[in-house]
C-alpha positions as CSV (number, residue, x, y, z in Angstrom):
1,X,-22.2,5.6,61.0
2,X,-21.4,9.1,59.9
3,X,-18.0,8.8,59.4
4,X,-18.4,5.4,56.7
5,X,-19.2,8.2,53.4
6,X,-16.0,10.1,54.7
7,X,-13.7,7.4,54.9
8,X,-15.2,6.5,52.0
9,X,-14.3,9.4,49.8
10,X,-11.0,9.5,51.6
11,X,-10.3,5.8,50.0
12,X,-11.6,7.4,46.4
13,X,-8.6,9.4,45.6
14,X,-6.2,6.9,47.0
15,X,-7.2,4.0,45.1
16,X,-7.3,6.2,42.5
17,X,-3.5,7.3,43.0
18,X,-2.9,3.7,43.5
19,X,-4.1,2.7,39.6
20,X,-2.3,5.6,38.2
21,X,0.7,4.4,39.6
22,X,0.6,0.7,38.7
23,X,-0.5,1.8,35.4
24,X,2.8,4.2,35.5
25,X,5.0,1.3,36.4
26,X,3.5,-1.2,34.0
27,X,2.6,-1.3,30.4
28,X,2.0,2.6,30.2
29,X,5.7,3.7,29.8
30,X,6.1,0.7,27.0
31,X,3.4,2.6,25.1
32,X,4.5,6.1,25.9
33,X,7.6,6.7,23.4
34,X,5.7,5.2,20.5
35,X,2.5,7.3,21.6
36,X,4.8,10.5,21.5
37,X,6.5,9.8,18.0
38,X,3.0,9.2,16.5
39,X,1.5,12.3,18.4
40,X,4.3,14.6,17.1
41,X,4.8,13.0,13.5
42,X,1.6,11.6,12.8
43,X,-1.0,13.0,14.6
44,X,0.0,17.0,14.8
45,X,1.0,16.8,11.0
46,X,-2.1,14.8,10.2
47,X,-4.8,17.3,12.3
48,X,-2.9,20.3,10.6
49,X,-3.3,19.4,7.1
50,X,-7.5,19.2,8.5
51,X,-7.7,22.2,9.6
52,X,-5.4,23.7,6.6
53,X,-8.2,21.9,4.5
54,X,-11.1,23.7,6.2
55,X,-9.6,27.2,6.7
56,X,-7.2,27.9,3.5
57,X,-8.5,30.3,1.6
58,X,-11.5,31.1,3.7
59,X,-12.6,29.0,6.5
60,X,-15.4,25.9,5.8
61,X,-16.0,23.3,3.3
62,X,-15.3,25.1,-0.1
63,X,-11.9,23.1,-0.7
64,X,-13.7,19.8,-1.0
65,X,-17.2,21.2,-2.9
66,X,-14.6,22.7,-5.4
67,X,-12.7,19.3,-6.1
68,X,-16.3,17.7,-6.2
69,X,-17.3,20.1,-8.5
70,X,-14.6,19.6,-10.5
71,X,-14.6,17.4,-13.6
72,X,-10.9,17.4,-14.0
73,X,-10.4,16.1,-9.7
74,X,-13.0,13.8,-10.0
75,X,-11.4,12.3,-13.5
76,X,-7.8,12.0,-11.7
77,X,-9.3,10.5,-8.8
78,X,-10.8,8.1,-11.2
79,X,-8.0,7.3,-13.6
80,X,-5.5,6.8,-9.5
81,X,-8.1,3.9,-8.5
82,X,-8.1,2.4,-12.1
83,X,-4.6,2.6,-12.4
84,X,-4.0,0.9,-8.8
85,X,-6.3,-2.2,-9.9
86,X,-4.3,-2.4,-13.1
87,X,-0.9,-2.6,-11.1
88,X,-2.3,-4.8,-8.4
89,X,-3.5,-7.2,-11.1
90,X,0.0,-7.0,-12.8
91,X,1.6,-7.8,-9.3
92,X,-0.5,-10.4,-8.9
93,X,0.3,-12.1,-11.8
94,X,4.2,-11.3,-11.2
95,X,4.4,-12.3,-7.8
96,X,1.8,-15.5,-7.8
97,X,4.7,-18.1,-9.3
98,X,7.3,-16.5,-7.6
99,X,5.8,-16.9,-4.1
100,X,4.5,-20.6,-5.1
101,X,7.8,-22.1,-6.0
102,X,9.2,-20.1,-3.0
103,X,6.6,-22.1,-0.7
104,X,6.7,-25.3,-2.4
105,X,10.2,-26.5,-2.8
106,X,11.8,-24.9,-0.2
107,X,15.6,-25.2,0.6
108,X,18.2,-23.4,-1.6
109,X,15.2,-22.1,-3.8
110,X,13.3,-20.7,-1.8
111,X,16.1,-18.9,-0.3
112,X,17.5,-17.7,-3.4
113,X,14.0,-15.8,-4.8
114,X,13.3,-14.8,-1.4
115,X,16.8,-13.3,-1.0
116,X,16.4,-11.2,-4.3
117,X,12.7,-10.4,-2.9
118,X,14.6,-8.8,0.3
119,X,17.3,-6.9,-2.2
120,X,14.4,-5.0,-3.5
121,X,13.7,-3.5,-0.4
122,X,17.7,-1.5,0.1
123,X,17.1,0.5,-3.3
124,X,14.5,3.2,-2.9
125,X,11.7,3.9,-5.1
126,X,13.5,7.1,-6.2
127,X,16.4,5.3,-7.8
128,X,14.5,2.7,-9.5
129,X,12.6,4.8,-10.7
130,X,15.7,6.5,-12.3
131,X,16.8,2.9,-13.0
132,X,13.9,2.4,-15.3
133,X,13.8,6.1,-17.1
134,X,17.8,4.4,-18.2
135,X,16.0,0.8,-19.5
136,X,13.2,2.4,-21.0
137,X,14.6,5.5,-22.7
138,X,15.5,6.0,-26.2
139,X,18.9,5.1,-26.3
140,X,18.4,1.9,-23.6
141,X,18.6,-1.3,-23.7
142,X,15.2,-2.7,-24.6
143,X,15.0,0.1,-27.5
144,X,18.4,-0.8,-29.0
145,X,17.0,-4.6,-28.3
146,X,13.7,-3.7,-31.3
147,X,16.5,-1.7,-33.3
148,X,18.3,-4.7,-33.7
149,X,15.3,-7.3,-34.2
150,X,14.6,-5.3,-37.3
151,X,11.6,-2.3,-35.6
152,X,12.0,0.9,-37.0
153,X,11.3,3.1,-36.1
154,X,11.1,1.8,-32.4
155,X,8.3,2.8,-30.3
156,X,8.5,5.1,-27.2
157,X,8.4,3.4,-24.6
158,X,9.2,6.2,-21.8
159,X,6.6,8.8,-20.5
160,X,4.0,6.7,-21.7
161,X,1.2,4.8,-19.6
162,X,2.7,1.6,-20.0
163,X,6.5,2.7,-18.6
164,X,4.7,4.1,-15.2
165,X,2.4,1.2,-15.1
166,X,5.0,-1.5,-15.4
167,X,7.4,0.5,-13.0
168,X,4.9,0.7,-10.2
169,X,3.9,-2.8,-10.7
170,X,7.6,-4.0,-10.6
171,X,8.3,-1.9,-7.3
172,X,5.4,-3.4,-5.7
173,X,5.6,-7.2,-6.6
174,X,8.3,-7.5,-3.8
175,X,5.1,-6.9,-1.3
176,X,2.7,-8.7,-3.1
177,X,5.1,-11.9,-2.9
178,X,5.9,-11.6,1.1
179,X,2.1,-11.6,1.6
180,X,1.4,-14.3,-0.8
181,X,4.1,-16.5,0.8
182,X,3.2,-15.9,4.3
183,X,0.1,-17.6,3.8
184,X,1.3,-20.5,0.9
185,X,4.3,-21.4,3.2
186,X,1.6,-22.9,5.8
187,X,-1.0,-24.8,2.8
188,X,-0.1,-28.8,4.3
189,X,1.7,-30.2,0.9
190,X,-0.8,-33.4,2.2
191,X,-3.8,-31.7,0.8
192,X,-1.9,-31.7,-2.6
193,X,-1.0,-35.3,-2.7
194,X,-3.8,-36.5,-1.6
195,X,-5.7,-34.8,-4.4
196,X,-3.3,-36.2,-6.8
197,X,-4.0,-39.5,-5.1
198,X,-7.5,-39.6,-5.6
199,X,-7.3,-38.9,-9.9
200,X,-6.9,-35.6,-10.0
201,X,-4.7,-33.6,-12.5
202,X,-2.1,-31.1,-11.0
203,X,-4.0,-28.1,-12.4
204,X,-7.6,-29.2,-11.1
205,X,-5.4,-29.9,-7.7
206,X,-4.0,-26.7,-7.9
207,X,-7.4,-24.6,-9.0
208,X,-9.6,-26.6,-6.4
209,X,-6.9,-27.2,-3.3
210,X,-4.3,-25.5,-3.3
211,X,-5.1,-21.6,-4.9
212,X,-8.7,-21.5,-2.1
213,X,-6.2,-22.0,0.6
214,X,-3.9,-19.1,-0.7
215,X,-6.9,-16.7,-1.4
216,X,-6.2,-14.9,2.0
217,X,-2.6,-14.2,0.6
218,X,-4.1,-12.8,-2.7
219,X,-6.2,-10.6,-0.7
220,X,-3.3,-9.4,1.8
221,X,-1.0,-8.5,-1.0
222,X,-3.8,-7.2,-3.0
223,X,-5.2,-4.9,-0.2
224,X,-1.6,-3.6,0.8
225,X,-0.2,-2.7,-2.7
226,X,-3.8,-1.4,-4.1
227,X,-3.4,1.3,-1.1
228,X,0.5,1.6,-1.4
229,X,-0.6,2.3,-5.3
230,X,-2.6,5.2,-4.7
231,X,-0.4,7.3,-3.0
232,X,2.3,6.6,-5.5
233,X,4.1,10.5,-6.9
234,X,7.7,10.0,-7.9
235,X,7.2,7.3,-10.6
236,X,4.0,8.2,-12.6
237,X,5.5,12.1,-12.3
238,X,8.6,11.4,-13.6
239,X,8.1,8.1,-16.3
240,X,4.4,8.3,-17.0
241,X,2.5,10.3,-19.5
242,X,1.6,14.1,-18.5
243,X,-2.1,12.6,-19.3
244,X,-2.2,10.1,-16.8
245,X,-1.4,12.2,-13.4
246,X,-2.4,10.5,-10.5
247,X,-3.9,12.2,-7.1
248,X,-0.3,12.3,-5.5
249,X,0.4,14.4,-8.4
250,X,-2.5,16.2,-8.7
251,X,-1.6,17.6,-5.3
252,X,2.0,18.8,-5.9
253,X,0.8,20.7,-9.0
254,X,-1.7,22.3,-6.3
255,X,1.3,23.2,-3.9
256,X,4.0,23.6,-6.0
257,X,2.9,25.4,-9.1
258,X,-0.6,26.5,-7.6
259,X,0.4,27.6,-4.2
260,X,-3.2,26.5,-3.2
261,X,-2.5,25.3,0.0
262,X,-6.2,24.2,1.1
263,X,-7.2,22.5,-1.7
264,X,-3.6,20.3,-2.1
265,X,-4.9,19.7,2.0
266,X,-8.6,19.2,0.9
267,X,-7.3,16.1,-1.7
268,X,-5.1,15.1,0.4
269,X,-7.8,14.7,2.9
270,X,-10.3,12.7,0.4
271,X,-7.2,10.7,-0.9
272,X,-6.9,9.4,3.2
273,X,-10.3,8.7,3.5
274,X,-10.2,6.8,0.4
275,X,-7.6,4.4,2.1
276,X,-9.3,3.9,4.9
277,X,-12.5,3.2,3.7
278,X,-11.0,0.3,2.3
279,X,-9.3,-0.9,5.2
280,X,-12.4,-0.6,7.0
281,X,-14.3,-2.6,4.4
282,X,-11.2,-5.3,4.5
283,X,-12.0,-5.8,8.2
284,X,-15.6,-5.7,7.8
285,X,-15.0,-8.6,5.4
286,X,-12.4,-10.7,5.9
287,X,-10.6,-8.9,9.6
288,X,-7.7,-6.2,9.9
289,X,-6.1,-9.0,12.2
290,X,-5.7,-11.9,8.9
291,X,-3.4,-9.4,6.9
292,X,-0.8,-9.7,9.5
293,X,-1.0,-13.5,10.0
């Protein structure tokens, strides 16, 4: 009888061994190269910036009190998030038709818009945005256009809220139109016709079947690029008006002209939390899982 606890925690350790290795053979070493690029590119980077937060100048909380404090922060922070609705409306309205025609007829179509879609994704932000400072300048295209319709003198049209504004929201439609058609490629055309069948007009078909069943698609795109919007630098820095800096600019004045390492960290910090708060209030509404479905 005395020997039962022994062999017993003899067996312990074994089986122990025995899970570590299955778990060694199996999924584990799937997960572990992704697990080490995140640790070392995501993780480390992300838990420095924290602690550069909370100890640059002195070590606590001063960083964020000070940009809480600060009527200027808090107005950036402000004018980021209304400037992100603005450009997710404007996307919205952009990519809505594109990805509906895309979903509903299909074929040679809907291969040709979703093939420019695509071609939006091989030029990087950084050269459209220099494409657009080209357009938009005073001796481009659209201003020669007003010159010869007769407006002089022509309005400016670069570093002004409007150039950043359209800019962002034309870099971000391509997203906003994947996630729209995701969903609209799977609405049953049937529901259409049989509304149509039954008296209605297209556009009381269209308001009462077909846009509830592509409201998950709306809130997808509208999610994604609202987030992708806030951390937007290069274009509003470089087309927008000096008035309208956004957080990602507000925190490379702080490091590059400032030097002030912990509080560039500290809004860096809020700006994060800011994003994730809304991803947590997407899934508390509507689930994380929908916006990849």
């Amino acid at each position: 009888m005395s020997q039962a606890p022994a062999l017993q925690i003899e067996a312990a350790p074994r089986a122990g061994r025995r899970r570590l290795s299955a778990l060694m053979r199996g999924p584990f070493l799937l997960y572990l190269p992704a697990s080490l690029f995140l640790t070392a590119f995501f993780l480390v980077p992300l838990a420095l910036v924290v602690w550069m937060s909370v100890s640059e100048p002195t070590f606590g909380v001063a960083n964020y009190t000070a940009f809480f404090a600060s009527h200027y922060d808090l107005a950036v922070l402000g004018r980021t998030f209304r400037t992100a609705f603005i450009v997710t409306i404007a996307s919205l309205v952009l990519a809505y038709p594109v990805a509906y025609v895309a979903a509903r007829r299909g074929g040679a179509v809907s291969a040709f818009l979703l093939s420019i879609v695509a071609l939006s994704f091989w030029t990087s932000f950084l050269v459209r945005t220099y494409a657009w400072m080209v357009i938009l300048g005073a001796r481009g295209p659209v201003v020669g256009l007003l010159v010869a319709l007769g407006v002089s003198p022509p309005p400016r049209l670069l570093f002004t809220t409007f150039a950043a504004t359209f800019a962002m929201a034309h870099m971000l439609v391509p997203f906003m139109v994947l996630a729209l058609y995701a969903v609209m490629k799977r609405i049953d055309e049937v529901h259409m016709r049989a509304a149509l069948s039954l008296g209605a007009r297209p556009l009381r078909a269209f308001l009462t079947v077909y846009l509830p069943q592509s409201l998950p698609g709306v809130l997808n795109g509208a999610t994604l690029v609202f987030i992708t919007c806030l951390g937007f630098y290069v274009t509003p820095t470089l087309i927008g008006s000096p008035q309208d800096k956004m957080i990602a600019g507000r925190i490379g004045q702080e490091i590059e002209e400032l030097l002030d390492f912990g509080a560039a960290s500290a809004t860096s910090m809020i700006l994060l939390a800011a994003a994730v708060a809304l991803f947590v209030l997407y899934d508390r509404l509507f689930g994380i899982e929908k916006m990849w479905r």
